[in-house]
VOBA-1610 file (N, C-alpha, C; in pm, whole numbers, padded with zeros to 5 digits, always signed):
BEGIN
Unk-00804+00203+00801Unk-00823+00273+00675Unk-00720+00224+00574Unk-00780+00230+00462Unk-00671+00141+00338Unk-00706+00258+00256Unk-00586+00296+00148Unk-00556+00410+00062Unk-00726+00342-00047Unk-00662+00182-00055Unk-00785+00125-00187Unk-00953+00120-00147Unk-00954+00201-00033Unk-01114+00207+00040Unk-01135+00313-00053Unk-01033+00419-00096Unk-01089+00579-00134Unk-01044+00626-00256Unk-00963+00506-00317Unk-00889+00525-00438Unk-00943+00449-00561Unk-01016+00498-00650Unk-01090+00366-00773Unk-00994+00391-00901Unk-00994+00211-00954Unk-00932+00270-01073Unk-00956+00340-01130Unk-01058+00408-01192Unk-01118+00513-01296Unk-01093+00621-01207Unk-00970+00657-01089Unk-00903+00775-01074Unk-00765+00773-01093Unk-00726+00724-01129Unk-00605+00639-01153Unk-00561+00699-01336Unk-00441+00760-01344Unk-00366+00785-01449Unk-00269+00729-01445Unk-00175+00668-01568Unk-00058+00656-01534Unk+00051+00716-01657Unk-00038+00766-01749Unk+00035+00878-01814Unk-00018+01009-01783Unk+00051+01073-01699Unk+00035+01219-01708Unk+00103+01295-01805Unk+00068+01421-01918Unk+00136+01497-01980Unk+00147+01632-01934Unk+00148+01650-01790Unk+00132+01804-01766Unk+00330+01816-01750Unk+00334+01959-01754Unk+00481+01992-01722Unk+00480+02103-01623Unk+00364+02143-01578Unk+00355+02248-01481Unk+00282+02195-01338Unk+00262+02298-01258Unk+00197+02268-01128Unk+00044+02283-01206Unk+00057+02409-01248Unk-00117+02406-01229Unk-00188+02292-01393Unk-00071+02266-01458Unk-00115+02180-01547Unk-00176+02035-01502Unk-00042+01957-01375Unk-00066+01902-01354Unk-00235+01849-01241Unk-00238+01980-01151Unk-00347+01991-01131Unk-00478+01951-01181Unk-00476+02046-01298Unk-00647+02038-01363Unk-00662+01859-01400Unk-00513+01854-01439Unk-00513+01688-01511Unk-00567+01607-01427Unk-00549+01624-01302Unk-00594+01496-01188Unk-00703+01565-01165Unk-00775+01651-01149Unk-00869+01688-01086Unk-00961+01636-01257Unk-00992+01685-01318Unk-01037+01619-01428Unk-01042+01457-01446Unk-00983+01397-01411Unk-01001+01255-01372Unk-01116+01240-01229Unk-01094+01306-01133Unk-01208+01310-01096Unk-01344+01386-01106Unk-01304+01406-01184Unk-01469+01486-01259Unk-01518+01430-01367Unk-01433+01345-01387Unk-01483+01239-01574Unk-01596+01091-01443Unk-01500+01110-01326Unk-01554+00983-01297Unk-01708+01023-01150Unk-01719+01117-01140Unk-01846+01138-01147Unk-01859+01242-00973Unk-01702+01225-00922Unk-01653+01279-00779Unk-01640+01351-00745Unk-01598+01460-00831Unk-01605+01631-00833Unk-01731+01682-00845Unk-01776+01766-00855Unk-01916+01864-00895Unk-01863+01967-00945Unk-01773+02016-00895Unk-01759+02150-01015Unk-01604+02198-01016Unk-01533+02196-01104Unk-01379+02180-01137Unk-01312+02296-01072Unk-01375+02400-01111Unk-01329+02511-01134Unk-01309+02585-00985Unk-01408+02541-00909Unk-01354+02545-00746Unk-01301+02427-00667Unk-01298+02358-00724Unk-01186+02259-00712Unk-01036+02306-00708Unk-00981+02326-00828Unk-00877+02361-00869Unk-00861+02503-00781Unk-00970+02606-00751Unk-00961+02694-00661Unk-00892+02686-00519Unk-00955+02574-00452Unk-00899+02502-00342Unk-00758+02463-00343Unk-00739+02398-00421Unk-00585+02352-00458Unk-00491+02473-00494Unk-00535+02560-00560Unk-00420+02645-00610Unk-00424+02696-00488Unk-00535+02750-00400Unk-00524+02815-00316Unk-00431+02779-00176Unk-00474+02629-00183Unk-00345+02580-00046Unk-00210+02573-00128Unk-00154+02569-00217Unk-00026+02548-00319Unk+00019+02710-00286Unk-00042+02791-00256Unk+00002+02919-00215Unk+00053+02926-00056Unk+00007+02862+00018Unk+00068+02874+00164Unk+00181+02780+00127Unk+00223+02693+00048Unk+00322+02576+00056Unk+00338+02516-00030Unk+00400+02457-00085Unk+00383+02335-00208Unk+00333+02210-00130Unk+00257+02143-00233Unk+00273+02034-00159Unk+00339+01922-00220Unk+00405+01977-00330Unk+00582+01878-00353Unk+00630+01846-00257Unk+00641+01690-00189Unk+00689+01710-00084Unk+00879+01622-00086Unk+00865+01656-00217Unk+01004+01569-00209Unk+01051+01476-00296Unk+01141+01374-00350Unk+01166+01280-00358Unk+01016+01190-00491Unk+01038+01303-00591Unk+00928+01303-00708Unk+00835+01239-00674Unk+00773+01288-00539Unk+00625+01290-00496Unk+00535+01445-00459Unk+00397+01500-00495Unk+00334+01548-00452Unk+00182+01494-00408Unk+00166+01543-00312Unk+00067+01523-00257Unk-00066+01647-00247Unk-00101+01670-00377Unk-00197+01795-00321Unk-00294+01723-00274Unk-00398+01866-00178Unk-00490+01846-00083Unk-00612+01931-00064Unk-00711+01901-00037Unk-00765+02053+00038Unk-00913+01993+00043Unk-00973+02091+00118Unk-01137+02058+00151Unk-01251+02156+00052Unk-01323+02087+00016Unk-01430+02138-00061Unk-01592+02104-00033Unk-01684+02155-00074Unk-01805+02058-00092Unk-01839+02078-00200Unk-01724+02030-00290Unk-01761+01942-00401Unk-01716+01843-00423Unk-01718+01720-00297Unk-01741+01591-00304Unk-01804+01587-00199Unk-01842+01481-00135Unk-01966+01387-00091Unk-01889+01339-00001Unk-01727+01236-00010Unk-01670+01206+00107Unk-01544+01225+00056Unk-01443+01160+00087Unk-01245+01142+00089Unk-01283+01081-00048Unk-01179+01139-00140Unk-01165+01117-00265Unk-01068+01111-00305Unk-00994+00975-00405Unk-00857+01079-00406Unk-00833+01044-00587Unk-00710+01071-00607Unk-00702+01064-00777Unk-00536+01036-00780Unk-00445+00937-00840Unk-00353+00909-00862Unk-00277+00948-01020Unk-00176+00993-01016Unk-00119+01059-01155Unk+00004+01041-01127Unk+00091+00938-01222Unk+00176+00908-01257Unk+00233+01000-01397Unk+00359+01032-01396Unk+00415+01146-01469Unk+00566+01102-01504Unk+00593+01024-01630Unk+00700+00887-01649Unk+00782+01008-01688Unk+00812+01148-01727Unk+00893+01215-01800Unk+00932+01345-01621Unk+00841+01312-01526Unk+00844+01438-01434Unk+00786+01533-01476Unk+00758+01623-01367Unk+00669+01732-01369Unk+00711+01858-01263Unk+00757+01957-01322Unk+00806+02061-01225Unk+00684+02111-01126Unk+00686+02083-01007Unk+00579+02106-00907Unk+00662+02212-00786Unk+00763+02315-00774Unk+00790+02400-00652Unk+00801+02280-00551Unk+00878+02178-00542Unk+00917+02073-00428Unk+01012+02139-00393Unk+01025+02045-00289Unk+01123+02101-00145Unk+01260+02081-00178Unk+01282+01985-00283Unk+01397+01929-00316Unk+01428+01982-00445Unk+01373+02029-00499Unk+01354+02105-00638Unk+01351+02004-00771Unk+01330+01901-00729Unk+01314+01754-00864Unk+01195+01786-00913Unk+01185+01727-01034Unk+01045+01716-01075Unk+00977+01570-01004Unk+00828+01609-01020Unk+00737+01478-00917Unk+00708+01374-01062Unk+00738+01258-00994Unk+00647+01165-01093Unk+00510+01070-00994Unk+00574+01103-00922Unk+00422+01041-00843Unk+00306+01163-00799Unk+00190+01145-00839Unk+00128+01251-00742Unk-00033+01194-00716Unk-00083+01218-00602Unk-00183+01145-00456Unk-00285+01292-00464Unk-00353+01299-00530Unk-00462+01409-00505Unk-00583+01365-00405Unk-00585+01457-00279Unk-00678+01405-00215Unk-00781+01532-00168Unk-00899+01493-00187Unk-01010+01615-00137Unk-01069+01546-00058Unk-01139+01602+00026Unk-01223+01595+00155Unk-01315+01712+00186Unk-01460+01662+00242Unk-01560+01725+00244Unk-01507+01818+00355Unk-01572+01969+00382Unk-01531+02030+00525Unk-01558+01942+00614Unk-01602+01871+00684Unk-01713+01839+00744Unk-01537+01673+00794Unk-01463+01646+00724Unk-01437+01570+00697Unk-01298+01595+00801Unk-01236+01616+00851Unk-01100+01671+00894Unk-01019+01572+00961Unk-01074+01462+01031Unk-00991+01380+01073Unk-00941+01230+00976Unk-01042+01219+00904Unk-01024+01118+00799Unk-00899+01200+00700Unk-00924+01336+00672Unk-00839+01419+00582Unk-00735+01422+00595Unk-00673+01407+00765Unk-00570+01364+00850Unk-00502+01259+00798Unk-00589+01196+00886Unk-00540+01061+00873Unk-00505+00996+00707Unk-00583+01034+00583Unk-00499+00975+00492Unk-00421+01038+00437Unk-00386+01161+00471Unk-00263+01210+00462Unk-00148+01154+00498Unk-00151+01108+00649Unk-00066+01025+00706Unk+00000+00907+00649Unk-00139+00849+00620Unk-00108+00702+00573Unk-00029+00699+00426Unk-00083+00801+00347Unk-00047+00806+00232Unk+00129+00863+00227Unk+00154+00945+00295Unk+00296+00979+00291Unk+00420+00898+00376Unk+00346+00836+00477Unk+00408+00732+00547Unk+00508+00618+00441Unk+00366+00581+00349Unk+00402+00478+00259Unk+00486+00515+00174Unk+00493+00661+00144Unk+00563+00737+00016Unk+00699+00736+00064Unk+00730+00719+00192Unk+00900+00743+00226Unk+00964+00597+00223Unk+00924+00495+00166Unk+00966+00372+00135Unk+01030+00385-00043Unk+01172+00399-00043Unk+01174+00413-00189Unk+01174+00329-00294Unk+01165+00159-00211Unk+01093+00079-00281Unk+00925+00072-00319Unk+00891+00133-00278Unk+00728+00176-00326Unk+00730+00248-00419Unk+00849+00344-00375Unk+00758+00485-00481Unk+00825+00398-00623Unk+00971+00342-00619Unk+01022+00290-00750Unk+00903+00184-00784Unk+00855+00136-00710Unk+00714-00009-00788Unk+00628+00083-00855Unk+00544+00200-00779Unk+00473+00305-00864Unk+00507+00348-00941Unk+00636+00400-01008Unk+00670+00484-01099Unk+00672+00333-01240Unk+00713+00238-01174Unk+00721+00142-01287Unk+00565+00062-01316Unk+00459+00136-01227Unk+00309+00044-01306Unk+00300+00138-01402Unk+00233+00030-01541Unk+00191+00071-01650Unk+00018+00077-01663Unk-00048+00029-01578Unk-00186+00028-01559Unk-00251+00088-01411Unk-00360+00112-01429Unk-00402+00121-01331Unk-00434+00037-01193Unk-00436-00106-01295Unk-00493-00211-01182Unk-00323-00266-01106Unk-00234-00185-01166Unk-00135-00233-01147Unk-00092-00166-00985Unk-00123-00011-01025Unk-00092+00080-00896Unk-00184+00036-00801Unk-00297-00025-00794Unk-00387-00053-00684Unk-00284-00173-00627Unk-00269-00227-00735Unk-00224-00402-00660Unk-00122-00359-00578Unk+00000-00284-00601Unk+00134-00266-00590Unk+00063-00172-00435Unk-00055-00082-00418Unk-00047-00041-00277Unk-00088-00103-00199Unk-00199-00199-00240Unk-00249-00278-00191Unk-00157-00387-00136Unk-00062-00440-00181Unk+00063-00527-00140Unk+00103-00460-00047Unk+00175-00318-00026Unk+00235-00269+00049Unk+00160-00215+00170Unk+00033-00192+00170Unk-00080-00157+00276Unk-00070-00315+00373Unk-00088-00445+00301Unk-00047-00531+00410Unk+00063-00584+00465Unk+00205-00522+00405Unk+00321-00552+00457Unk+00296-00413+00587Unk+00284-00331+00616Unk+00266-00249+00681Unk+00156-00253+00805Unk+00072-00339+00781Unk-00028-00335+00891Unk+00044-00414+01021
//
């Protein structure tokens, strides 16, 4: 499994303007609803706020990773949001996030949901990655830059 199997540029931000959790939210989830992956926002964002209540999923080191299962997508989806000023997200470390990995998954879906969870935070504890991400200015830039690092890793 490769992050760029489930990640398209047209989910891909790299200016985010949110300054909140649930700002930043709608912002990525709205990127996947412009690009055709969501079906309906509003339980979308339901899902998400709703797991952001058992936990943050700030997980640190100006990364979040929200998550959760819906059927309102079809398969593993995910949406990338870059945030060059930070974004107060309830992290573990109490920083603001500039990276953040939105990933949904069908119910139906649970071990793939796993697994790119894994993969995706694995890569995130390299702090030469997350510094290459925070410095793409494009989208095709953040694909290339994981895509590089997906085959130093295999």
């Amino acid at each position: 499994m490769k992050i760029t199997d489930f990640l398209t540029k047209d989910c891909i931000k790299v200016d985010l303007k949110s300054k909140t959790k649930k700002e930043a939210l709608e912002e990525l989830v709205d990127i996947l609803a412009a690009s055709g992956k969501v079906t309906d926002k509003v339980k979308v964002m339901q899902v998400l706020l709703e797991r952001e209540e058992l936990g943050s999923t700030g997980i640190g080191q100006g990364v979040a990773i929200p998550h959760g299962k819906t059927d309102n997508v079809s398969a593993l989806v995910a949406g990338f949001g870059l945030s060059k000023e930070g974004c107060q997200f309830d992290t573990l470390d109490g920083d603001p996030v500039n990276i953040f990995f939105l990933l949904l998954a069908p119910y139906n879906a649970s071990g793939i949901h796993l697994k790119s969870l894994a993969k995706i935070s694995g890569l995130l504890k390299d702090k030469y990655f997350r510094k290459s991400l925070v410095n793409c200015a494009t989208a095709e830039e953040v694909l290339t830059v994981i895509s590089e690092e997906e085959k130093l890793k295999i």
